[in-house]
C-alpha positions in Angstrom: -35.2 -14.9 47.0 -37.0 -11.4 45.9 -36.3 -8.5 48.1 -39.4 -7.3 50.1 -39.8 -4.1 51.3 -41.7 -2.4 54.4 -44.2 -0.6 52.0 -45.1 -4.1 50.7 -45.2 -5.8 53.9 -47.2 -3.3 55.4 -50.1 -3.7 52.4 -50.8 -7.4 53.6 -53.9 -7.7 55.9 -51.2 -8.1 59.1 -49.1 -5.8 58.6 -45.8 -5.6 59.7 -44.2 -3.5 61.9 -40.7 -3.6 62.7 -40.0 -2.2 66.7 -37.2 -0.6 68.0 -35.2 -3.0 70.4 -34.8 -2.4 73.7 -33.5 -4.1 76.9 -36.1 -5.4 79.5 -33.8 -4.1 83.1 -35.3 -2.9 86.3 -36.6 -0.2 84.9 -38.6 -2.1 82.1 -39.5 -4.3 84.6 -41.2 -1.2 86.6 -42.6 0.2 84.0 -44.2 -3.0 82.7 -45.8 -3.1 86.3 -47.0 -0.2 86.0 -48.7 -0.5 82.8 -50.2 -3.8 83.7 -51.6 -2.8 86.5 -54.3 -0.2 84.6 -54.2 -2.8 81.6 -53.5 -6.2 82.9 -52.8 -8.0 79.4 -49.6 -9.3 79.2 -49.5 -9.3 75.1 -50.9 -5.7 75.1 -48.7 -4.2 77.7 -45.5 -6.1 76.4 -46.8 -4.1 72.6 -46.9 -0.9 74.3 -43.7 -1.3 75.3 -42.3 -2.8 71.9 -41.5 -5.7 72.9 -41.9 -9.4 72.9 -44.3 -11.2 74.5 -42.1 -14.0 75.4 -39.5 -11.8 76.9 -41.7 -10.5 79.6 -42.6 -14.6 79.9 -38.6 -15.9 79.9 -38.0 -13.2 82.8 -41.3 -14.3 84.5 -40.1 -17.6 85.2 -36.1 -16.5 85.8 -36.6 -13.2 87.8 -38.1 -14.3 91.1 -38.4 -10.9 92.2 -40.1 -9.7 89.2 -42.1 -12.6 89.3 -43.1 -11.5 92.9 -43.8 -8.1 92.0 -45.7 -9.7 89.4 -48.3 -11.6 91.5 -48.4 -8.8 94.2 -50.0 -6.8 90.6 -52.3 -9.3 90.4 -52.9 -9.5 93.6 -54.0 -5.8 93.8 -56.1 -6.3 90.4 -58.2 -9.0 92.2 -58.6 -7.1 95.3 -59.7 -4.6 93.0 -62.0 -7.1 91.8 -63.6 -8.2 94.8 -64.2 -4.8 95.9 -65.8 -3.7 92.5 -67.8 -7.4 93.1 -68.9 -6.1 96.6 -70.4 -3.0 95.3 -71.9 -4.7 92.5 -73.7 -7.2 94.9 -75.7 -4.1 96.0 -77.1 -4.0 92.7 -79.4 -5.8 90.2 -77.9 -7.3 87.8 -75.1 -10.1 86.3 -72.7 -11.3 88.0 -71.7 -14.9 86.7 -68.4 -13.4 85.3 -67.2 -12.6 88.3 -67.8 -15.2 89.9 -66.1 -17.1 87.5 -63.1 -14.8 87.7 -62.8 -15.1 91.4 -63.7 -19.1 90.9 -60.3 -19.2 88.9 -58.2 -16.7 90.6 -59.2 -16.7 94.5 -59.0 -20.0 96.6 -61.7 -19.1 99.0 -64.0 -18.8 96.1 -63.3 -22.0 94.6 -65.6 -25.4 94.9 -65.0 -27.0 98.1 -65.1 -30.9 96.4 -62.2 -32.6 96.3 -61.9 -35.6 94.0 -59.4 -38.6 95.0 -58.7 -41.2 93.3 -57.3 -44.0 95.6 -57.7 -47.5 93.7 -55.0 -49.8 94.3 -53.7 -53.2 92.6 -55.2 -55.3 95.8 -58.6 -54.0 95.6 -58.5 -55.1 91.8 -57.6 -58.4 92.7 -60.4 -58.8 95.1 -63.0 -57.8 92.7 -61.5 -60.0 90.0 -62.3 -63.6 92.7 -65.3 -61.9 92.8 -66.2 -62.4 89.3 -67.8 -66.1 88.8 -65.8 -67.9 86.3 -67.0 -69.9 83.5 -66.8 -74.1 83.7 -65.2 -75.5 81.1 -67.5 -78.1 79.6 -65.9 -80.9 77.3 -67.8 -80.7 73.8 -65.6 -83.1 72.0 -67.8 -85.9 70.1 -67.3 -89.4 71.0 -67.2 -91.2 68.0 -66.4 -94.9 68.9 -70.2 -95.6 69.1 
């Protein structure tokens, strides 16, 4: 296998880039808060930082208290949100976007309809007696005339 070097990785459209390493501890963690909350993109943020996406995902789901301090982030960004809505509503203009946002992200914005599905082996069977059934009718030709 030929030996590739940064310059010529680097020349391709993507280039690469390698990042210095470093461990995601409390005060990673912080400072990924921090920069999330004026740039809440998780992939951005985590490049800022140099490092892996997936990291900041893996401690996410095994960190409950940085997954806590995590949603209270998010929770600041959409009060953020519905304050910047509020002012907005004042205003002419669009504002399908964030009501879409909210839609997703709020539960007293959502759709009140709630679809059930509650179908159940009997209620099959009824409708199936329901159904006439077809009469036999023997076709079979006599042929001793």
């Amino acid at each position: 296998m030929k030996n590739t070097t940064h310059q010529q990785l680097t020349t391709n459209k993507r280039a690469f880039k390698p990042i210095k390493l470093m461990r995601f501890n409390d005060d990673a963690k912080t400072k990924f808060l921090d920069l999330y909350r004026d740039l809440p993109n998780i992939t951005k943020v985590a490049v800022q930082m140099g490092i892996n996406r997936r990291t900041i995902t893996k401690h996410l789901k095994d960190d409950e208290l940085f997954k806590m301090a995590f949603q209270e982030v998010v929770e600041a960004i959409n009060d953020d949100l519905e304050e910047y809505m509020v002012e907005r509503a004042k205003s002419k203009g669009g504002f399908m976007d964030r009501i879409a946002y909210l839609k997703a992200h709020r539960t007293k914005f959502q759709d009140r309809i709630k679809h059930e599905h509650t179908q159940n082996r009997a209620s099959i069977d009824n409708l199936y007696d329901k159904i006439p059934k077809a009469q036999v009718i023997d076709t079979t030709l006599d042929n001793s005339m």
